[in-house]
Steps between C-alpha positions, in 0.01 A plus 500: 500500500300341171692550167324740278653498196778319381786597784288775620382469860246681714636645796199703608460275851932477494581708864861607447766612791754726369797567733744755386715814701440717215203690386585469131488144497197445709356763274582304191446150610139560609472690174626199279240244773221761393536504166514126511116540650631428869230664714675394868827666532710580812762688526735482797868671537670255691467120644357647809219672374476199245383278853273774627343506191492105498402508910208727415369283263503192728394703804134590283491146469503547112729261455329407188656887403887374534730576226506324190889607466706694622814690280730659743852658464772356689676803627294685732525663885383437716428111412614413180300282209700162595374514865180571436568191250596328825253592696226401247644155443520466854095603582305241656243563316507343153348748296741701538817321553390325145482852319668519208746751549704686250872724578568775324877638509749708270780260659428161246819368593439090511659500894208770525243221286618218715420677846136638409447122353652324859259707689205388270445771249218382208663754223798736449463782351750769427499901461470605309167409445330459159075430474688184244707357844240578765185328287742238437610404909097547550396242236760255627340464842153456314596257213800317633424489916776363687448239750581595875811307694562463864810393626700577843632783324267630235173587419356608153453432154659210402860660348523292163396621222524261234589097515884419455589204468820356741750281457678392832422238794138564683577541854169492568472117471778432726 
């Protein structure tokens, strides 16, 4: 995705998942990816048929044709946005369990924050949704790319955000 202009990006080749229950905001996220010159936009109303539509993909052995992203809502039946998180970050295949992945929710509260980030969520971003916020989570993931972690007990983007400096004993040099 070469800069065009200044901050401006083309997204022509960007292929976009969109997981949301309801039909107004699939409706108005793949308008606002459109408008943005997305040409590769699926739409899927739950986690569920968010893997079919991933499964298909890798069964027509176009895995060069996996999502780009994928900006899902957490709240959904009958598999919700944080475990098809899960079972993204989980995928042995790395193209996909390294997709940047971005939750959507009207619940913002930081406990809610703190759970989509422990399961490896890339962005955040909260309904409702403005063209401002969404453009804003998607250049993130392009101009500031997180590094991925694997521990015993995580996988994902790498959780800090900015350097902070600490004052207390290492305990990693005893």
């Amino acid at each position: 995705m070469p800069p065009n202009h200044g901050n401006e990006y083309d997204l022509r080749d960007l292929r976009v998942l969109v997981v949301d229950d309801s039909e107004f905001m699939l409706d108005l996220f793949c308008q606002v990816f459109e408008n943005l010159g997305c040409r590769s936009i699926v739409r899927a109303e739950h986690g569920k048929e968010a893997i079919d539509a991933i499964n298909t993909v890798v069964e027509e052995g176009r895995e060069d044709k996996l999502f780009d992203v994928v900006f899902s809502d957490w709240a959904m039946e009958p598999m919700s946005g944080l475990e098809l998180l899960d079972w993204i970050r989980m995928h042995p295949n790395p193209e996909i369990r390294f997709t940047p992945f971005i939750m959507v929710s009207a619940y913002s509260t930081l406990d809610w924050v703190i759970e989509a980030r422990d399961h490896g969520v890339s962005e955040f971003l909260t309904k409702p949704v403005s063209v401002k916020s969404l453009v804003s989570r998607l250049t993130s993931i392009i101009e500031k790319p997180r590094a991925f972690v694997k521990s015993t007990s995580y996988f994902g983007p790498d959780r800090r955000r900015r350097n902070a400096s600490f004052s207390g004993p290492d305990r990693r040099k005893r």
